[in-house]
VOKE-348437 format. One record per residue (C-alpha): residue in three letters; x, y, z. Coordinates in steps of 0.2 Angstrom, whole numbers, padded with zeros to 4 digits, always signed. Each point is the difference from the previous one (the first is absolute). Last residue first. Example, Ala and Ser with C-alpha at 12.3 -4.5 7.8 and 13.67 -1.06 7.14 Angstrom:
BEGIN
ser+0068-0005+0036;ala-0006-0017+0003;
***
This chain:
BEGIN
unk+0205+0185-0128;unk+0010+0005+0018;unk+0004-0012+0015;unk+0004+0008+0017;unk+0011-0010+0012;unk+0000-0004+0018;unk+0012-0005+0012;unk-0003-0011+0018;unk-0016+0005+0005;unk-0010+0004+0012;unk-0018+0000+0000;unk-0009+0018+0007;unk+0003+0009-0014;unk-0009-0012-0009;unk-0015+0002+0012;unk+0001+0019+0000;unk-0004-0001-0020;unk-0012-0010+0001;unk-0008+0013+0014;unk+0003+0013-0010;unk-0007-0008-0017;unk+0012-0005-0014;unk+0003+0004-0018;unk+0015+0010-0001;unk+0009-0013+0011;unk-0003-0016-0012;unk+0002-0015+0010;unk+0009-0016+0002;unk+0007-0007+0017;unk+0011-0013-0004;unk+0007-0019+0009;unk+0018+0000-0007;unk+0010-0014-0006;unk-0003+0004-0018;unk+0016+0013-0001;unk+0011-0011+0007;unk-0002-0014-0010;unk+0005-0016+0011;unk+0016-0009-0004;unk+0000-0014+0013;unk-0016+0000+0000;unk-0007-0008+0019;unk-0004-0020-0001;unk-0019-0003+0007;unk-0007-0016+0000;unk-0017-0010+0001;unk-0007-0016+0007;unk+0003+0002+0018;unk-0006+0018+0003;unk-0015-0002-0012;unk-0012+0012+0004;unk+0014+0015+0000;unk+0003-0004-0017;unk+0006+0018-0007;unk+0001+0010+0018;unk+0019+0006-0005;unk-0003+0008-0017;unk-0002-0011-0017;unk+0011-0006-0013;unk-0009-0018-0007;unk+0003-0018-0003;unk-0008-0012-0010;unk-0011-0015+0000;unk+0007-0009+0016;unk-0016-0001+0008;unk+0005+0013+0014;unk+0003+0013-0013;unk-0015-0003-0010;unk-0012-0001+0019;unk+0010+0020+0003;unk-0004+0005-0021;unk-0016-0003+0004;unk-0002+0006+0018;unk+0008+0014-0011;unk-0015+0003-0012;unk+0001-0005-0018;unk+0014-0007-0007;unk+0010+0004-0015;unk+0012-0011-0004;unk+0018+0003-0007;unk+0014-0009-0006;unk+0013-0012+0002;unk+0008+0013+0012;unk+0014+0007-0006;unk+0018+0002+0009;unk+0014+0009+0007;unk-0006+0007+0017;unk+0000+0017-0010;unk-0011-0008-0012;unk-0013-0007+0011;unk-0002+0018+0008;unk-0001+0007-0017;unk-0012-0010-0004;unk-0011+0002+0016;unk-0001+0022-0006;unk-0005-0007-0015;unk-0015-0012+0004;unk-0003+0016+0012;unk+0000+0012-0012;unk-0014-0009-0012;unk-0010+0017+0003;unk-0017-0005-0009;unk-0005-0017+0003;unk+0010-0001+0015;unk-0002-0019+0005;unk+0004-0007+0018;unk+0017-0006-0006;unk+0009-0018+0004;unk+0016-0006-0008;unk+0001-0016-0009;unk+0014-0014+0007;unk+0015-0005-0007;unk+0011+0016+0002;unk-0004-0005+0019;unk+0014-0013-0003;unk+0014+0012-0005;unk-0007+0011+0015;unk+0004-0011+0011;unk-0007+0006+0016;unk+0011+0000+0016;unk-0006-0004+0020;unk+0001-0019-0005;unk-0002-0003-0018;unk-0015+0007-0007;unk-0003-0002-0020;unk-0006-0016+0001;unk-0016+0007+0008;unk-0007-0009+0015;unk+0001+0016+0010;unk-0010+0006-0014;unk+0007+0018-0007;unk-0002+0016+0004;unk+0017+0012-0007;unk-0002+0017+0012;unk-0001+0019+0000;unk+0006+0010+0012;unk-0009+0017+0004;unk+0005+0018+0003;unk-0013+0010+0008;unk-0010+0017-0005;unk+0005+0003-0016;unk-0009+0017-0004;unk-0004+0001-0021;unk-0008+0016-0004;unk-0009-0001-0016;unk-0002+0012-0015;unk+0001-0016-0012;unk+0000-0016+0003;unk+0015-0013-0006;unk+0006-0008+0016;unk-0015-0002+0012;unk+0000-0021+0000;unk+0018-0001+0001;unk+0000+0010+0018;unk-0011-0012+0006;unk-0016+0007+0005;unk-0010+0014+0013;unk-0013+0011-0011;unk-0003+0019+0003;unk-0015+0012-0002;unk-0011-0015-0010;unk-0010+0003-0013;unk+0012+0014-0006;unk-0001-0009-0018;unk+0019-0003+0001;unk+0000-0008+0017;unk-0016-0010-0005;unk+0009-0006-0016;unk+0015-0007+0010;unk-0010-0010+0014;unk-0013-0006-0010;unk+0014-0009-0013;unk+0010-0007+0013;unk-0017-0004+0011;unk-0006+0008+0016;unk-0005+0000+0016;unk-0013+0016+0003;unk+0004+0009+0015;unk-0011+0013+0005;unk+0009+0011+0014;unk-0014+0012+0009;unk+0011+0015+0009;unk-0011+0004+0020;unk+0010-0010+0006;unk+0017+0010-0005;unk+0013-0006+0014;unk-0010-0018+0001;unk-0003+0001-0016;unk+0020+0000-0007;unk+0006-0015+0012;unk-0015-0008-0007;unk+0006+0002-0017;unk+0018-0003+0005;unk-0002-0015+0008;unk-0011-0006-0015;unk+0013+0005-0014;unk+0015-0013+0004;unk-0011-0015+0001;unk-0010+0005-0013;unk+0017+0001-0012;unk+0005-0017+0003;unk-0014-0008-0002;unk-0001+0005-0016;unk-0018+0009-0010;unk+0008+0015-0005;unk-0007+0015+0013;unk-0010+0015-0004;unk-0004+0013+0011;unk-0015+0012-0002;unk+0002+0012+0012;unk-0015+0008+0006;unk-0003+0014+0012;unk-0001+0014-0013;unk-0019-0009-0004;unk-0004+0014+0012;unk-0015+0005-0008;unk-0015-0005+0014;unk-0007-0015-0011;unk+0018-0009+0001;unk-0006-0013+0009;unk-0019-0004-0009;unk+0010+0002-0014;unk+0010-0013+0003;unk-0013-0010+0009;unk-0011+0002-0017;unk+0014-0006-0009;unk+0003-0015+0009;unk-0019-0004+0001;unk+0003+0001-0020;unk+0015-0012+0000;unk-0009-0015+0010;unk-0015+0004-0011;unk+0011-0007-0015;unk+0010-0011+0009;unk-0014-0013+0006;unk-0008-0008-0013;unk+0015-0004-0010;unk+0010-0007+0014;unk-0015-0009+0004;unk-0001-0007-0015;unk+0018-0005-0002;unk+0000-0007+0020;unk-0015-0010-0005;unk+0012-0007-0015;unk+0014-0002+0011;unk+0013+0014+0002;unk+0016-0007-0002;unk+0014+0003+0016;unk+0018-0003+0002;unk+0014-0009-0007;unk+0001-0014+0012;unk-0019-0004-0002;unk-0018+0010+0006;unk-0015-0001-0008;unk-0011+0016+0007;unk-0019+0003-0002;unk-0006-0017+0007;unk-0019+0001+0005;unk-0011+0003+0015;unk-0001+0018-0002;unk+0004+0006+0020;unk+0011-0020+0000;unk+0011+0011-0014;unk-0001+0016+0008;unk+0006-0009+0016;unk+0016-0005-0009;unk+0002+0014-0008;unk+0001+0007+0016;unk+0011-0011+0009;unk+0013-0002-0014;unk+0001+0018+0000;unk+0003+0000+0019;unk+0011-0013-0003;unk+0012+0012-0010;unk-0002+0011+0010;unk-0007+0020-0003;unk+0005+0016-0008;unk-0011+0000-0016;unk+0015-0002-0012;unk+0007-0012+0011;unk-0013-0013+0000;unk-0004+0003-0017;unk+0019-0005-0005;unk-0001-0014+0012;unk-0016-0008-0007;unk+0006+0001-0017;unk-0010-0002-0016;unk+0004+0020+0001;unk-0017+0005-0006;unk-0008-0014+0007;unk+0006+0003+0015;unk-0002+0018+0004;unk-0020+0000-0007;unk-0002-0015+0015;unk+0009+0010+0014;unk-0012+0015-0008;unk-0013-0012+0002;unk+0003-0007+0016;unk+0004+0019+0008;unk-0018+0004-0006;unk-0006-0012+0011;unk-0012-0016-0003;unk-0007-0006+0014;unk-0019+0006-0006;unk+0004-0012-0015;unk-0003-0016+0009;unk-0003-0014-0014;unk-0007-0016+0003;
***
C-alpha cells in the first residue's frame, strides 16, 4: 500500500540528486548530508512508493523503469516550486546577497570548498551561497556566460577563457590508480613499462578534451603510452574500472576511497606544475559586491589574468 503523506521534500530532492549523478555519494555531498543518510531516505521513499526506483551495482546507480517515470514526473514541478521560493526570497530586492558558486564535480575539490563556504556564512549570514556541482563543460560555459560569479576547478579545466581571473588556491598532487592486483605494482613501485599495457581511464570531456591531454603528458613524461584511451562515465565508474583491472587512471588523493584494499595510489613522479592547482575562476568586472567580497575573502597562492 502506498503511504505518500511520509513523503518529504528532502526525499525527493535526495532522490532528484541521485539520479542525476547516478551516484549516491555525489548527491549526498552535493546536498550536505551522509552518505547513509542518503541511503536511508531513498530508501524510505522507496518502501513510501512501494516500488524499486534505484538498481544499484559496483559502478553506481540506474534508474529503474518506475524510477524513469517518476524522474520524469517529478522534475518539472520540482523546478517551478524552486523558482517560486527563489523569488519568494529575493522578493524584498536584495538579490545582492547571492553568490552563485560553482564547483567541478571532484571530490577533491568539495572537500576543500565546504569549509570555506561555511567558514564564509557564518562571518556573512545573512550572504546566500547557491552551489550548483558541475560538469567540465557546465562549469566553463557558466563562468563565461556570467551564470555563475566564480567557479572552483582544476587549474587545466579554466585554461583558455577569456577575461577571467584565475586564483590558485591550493597546490595538489596527482596520482597513477591502479588495481592492487595490477601487474604493473611491484611492492611500493609501479612499473610504468607494464602500466603502458593497460588503457587509461577519462570521465569524457566532450567539448574541452584538455584533460585526456593534460593525462598524456603525464604518461609521457613518465616515459610511456598508455594502450589507449576509454572514456567512462562517472568516477564510481571509472573507481569499479580501476579495481577490476580494466585500466588505470590520474586522479587526486580521495580517488577510490571505497576500495582501500583493492586500489592504489603511486604519486607522479613528473607532475605538471602548472595543472596541480585547485582554481578560483572569475571575471572581476562582472561581479556583485558581495561576490566580489567572497573571493577576496579566499586566499590564494598566485593568480593570473587571462585576456581573448
Amino acid at each position: 500500500m502506498n503511504n505518500f503523506d511520509n513523503i518529504s521534500m528532502l526525499q525527493i530532492e535526495v532522490f532528484l540528486s541521485v539520479a542525476a549523478s547516478r551516484s549516491i555519494t555525489a548527491a549526498a555531498k552535493k546536498l550536505y548530508i551522509s552518505q547513509s543518510s542518503a541511503t536511508r531516505l531513498i530508501q524510505k521513499l522507496e518502501s513510501c512508493m512501494n516500488t524499486t526506483l534505484f538498481e544499484r551495482s559496483n559502478q553506481g546507480v540506474e534508474l529503474t523503469e518506475s524510477g524513469k517515470d517518476l524522474y520524469q514526473q517529478i522534475k518539472p514541478p520540482y523546478t517551478r516550486l524552486n523558482t517560486v521560493f527563489y523569488n519568494a526570497y529575493f522578493a524584498d530586492g536584495e538579490a545582492d546577497r547571492l553568490i552563485r558558486v560553482a564547483c567541478m564535480d571532484s571530490s577533491e575539490i568539495f572537500d576543500e570548498l565546504s569549509p570555506l563556504l561555511k567558514q564564509y556564512q557564518n562571518l556573512f549570514p545573512s550572504c546566500v551561497i547557491d552551489l550548483k556541482m558541475c560538469s567540465f563543460n557546465e562549469l566553463r560555459e557558466g563562468v563565461l556566460s556570467g551564470r555563475f560569479d566564480c567557479a572552483f576547478t582544476f587549474s587545466v579545466a579554466s585554461k583558455g577563457l577569456p577575461k577571467v581571473e584565475l586564483r590558485y588556491y591550493k597546490h595538489m598532487d596527482t596520482f597513477f590508480a591502479v588495481s592492487a592486483r595490477s601487474p604493473s605494482v611491484e611492492g611500493n613501485r609501479l612499473n610504468h613499462a607494464v602500466l603502458a599495457e593497460s588503457y587509461m581511464l577519462i570521465q569524457p570531456r566532450t567539448k574541452y578534451d584538455l584533460t585526456a591531454m593534460r593525462d598524456l603528458r603525464v604518461c609521457q613524461a613518465h616515459g610511456f603510452s598508455p594502450k589507449g584511451i576509454r572514456y567512462i562515465s562517472g568516477q564510481p565508474a571509472v573507481e569499479a574500472m580501476v579495481q577490476d583491472m580494466n585500466g588505470f587512471s590520474i586522479c587526486g588523493p580521495s580517488f577510490g576511497l571505497g576500495y582501500p584494499d583493492d586500489i592504489r595510489l603511486f604519486r607522479t613522479e613528473q607532475p605538471l606544475e602548472e595543472e596541480q592547482y585547485i582554481a578560483i575562476a572569475w571575471r572581476p568586472e562582472e561581479c556583485s559586491n558581495e561576490a566580489r567580497r567572497f573571493v577576496e575573502f579566499i586566499p590564494y597562492l598566485k593568480k593570473e589574468r587571462l585576456e581573448q
